[in-house]
C-alpha positions in Angstrom: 0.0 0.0 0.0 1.4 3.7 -0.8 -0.2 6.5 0.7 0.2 10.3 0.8 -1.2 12.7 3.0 -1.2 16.5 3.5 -1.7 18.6 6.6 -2.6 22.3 6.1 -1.8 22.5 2.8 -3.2 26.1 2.4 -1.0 27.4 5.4 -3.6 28.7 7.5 -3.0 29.9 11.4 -5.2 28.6 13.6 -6.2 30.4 16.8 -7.2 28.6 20.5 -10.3 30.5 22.2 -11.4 30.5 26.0 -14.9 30.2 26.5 -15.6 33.3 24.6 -15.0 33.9 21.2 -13.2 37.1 22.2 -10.9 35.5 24.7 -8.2 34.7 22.4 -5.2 32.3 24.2 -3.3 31.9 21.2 -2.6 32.0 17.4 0.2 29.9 15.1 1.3 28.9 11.6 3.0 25.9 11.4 3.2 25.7 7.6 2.3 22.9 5.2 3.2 19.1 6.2 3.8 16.3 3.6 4.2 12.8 4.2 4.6 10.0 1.8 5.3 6.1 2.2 4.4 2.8 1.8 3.6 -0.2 3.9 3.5 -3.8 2.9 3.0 -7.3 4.4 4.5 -10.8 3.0 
């Protein structure tokens, strides 16, 4: 089996919130994440 995957491939920050909307805790970018592999089984 081969498989690819892609995590936040557009870049976007995400942002924590308290119980409010308003209370922000925090905001980040981590940037785009690629992985690619295979797996197999004789």
């Amino acid at each position: 089996m081969v498989f690819v995957e892609g995590i936040n491939i557009t870049n976007e920050t995400f942002r924590s919130h308290g119980r409010d909307p308003l209370q922000l805790y925090s905001v980040g970018q981590l940037g785009a994440r690629y992985n690619v592999g295979f797996r197999y089984t004789y």
